[in-house]
C-alpha positions as CSV (number, residue, x, y, z in Angstrom):
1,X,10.3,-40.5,-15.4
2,X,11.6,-37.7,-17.1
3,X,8.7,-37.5,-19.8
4,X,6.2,-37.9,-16.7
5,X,8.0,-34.8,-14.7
6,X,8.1,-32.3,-18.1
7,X,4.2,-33.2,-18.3
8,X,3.1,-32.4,-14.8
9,X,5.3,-28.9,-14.9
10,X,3.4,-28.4,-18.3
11,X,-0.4,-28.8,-16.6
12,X,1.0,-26.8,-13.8
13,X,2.0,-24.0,-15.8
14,X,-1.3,-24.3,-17.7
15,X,-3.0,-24.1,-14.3
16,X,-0.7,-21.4,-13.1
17,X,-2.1,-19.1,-15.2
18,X,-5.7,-19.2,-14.8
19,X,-4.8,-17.6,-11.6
20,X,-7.2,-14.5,-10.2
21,X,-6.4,-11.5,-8.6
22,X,-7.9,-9.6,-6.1
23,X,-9.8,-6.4,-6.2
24,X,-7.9,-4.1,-3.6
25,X,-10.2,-0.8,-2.6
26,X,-9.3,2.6,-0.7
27,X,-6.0,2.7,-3.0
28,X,-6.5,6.1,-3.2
29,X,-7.8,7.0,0.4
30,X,-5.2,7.4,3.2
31,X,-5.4,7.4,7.7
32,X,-2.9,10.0,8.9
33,X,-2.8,10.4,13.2
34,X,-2.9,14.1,13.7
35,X,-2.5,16.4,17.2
36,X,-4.9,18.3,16.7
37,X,-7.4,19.7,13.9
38,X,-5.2,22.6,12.9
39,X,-4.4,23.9,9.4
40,X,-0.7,23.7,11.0
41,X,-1.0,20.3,11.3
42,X,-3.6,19.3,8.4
43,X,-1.2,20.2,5.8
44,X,1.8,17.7,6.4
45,X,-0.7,15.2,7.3
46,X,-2.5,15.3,4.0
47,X,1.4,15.2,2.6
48,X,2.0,12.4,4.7
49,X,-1.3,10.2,3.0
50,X,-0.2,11.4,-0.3
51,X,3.0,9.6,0.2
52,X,1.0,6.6,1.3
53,X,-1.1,6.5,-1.2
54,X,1.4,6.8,-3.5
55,X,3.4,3.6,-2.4
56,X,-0.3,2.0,-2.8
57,X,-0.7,2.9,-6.6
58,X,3.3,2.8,-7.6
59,X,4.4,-0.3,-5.4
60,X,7.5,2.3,-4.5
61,X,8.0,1.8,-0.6
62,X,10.9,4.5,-1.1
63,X,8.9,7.0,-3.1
64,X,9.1,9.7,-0.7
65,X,12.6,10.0,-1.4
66,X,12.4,10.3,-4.9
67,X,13.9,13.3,-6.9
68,X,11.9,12.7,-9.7
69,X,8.7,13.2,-8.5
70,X,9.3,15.8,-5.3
71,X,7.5,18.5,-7.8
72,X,4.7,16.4,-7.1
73,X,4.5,15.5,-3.5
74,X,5.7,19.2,-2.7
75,X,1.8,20.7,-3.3
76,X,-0.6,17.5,-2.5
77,X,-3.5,20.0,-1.6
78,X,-4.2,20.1,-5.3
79,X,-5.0,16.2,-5.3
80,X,-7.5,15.9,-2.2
81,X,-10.9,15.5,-3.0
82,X,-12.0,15.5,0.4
83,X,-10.9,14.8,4.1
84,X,-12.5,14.4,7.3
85,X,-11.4,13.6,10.6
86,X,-12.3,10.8,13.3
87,X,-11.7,9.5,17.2
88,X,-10.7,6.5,17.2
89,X,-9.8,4.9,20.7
90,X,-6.1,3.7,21.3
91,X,-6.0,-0.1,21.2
92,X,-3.1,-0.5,23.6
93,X,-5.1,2.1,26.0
94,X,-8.7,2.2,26.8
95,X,-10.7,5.2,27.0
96,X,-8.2,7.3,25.1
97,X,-9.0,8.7,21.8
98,X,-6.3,9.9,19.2
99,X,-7.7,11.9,16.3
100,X,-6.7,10.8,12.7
101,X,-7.3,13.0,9.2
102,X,-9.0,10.8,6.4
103,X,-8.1,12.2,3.1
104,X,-9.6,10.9,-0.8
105,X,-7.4,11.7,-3.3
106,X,-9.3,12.6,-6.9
107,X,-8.1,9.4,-8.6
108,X,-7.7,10.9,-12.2
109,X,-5.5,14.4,-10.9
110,X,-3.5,11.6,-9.3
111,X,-3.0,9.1,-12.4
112,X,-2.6,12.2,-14.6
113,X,0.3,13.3,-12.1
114,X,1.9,10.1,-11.6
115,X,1.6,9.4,-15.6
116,X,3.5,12.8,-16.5
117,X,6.3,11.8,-14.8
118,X,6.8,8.9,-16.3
119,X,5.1,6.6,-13.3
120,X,3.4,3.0,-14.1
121,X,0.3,2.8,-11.5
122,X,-1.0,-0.8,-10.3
123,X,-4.3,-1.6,-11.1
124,X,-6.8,-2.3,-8.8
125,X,-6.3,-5.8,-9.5
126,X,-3.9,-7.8,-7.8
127,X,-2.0,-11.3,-7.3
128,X,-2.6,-12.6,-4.0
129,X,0.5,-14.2,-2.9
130,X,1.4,-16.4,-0.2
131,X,4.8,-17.6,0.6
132,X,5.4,-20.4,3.1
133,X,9.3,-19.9,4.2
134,X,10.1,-22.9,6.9
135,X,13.3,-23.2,8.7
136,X,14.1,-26.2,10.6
137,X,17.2,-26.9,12.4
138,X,19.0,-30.2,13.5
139,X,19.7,-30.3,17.1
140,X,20.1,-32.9,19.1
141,X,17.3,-33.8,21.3
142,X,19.7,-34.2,24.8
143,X,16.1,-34.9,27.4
144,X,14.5,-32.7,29.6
């Protein structure tokens, strides 16, 4: 039984890790909602999708309040490649449009940046995960 369990976890492991990831795209491309199309409100927006695309390449969800790299998030003008903005109608509302700034960040100024200070970027690459977390409780079944 024993020598039957160690083989299976050995062809499982063996299987495990032939595994593929997935190609993930717009890593460097970020949706901000803005007011309006000001330069007053243009500039923390495009900060805004920096930080986002930041957590994208680093995996950091707390990168914004990072010390380490504030040098970096302080001017992200230097790192947009281009931006446009869009309608797009409310879902929850019909008939109402909110205007959002799209912003490309130039992917090597970015890497360069996130390399100098000592950052490891994901690759495009990635596991696909799925995790299955059941919780079932025992309570007694008492009738309608």
């Amino acid at each position: 039984m024993k020598f039957r369990m160690t083989i299976f976890l050995f062809i499982f492991a063996l299987l495990a890790q032939n595994g593929h990831g997935i190609q993930v795209s717009g890593l460097y491309q970020a949706a901000v909602p803005v007011a309006d199309e000001t330069v007053s409100k243009r500039n923390p927006a495009i900060k805004q999708a920096l930080i986002q695309v930041l957590v994208k390449l680093t995996g950091d969800r707390n990168i914004r309040g990072s010390s380490d790299i504030a040098p970096l998030i302080e001017r992200p003008e230097r790192f947009v490649q281009q931006f446009r903005y869009r309608q797009v109608e409310d879902q929850e509302e019909q008939n109402v449009q909110s205007t959002e700034l799209l912003v490309q960040f130039d992917e090597n100024a970015l890497n360069e940046g996130l390399r100098s200070y000592g950052l490891t970027i994901w690759g495009q690459e990635r596991p696909s995960v799925l995790v299955w977390l059941a919780h079932e409780e025992n309570k007694a079944f008492d009738g309608w």
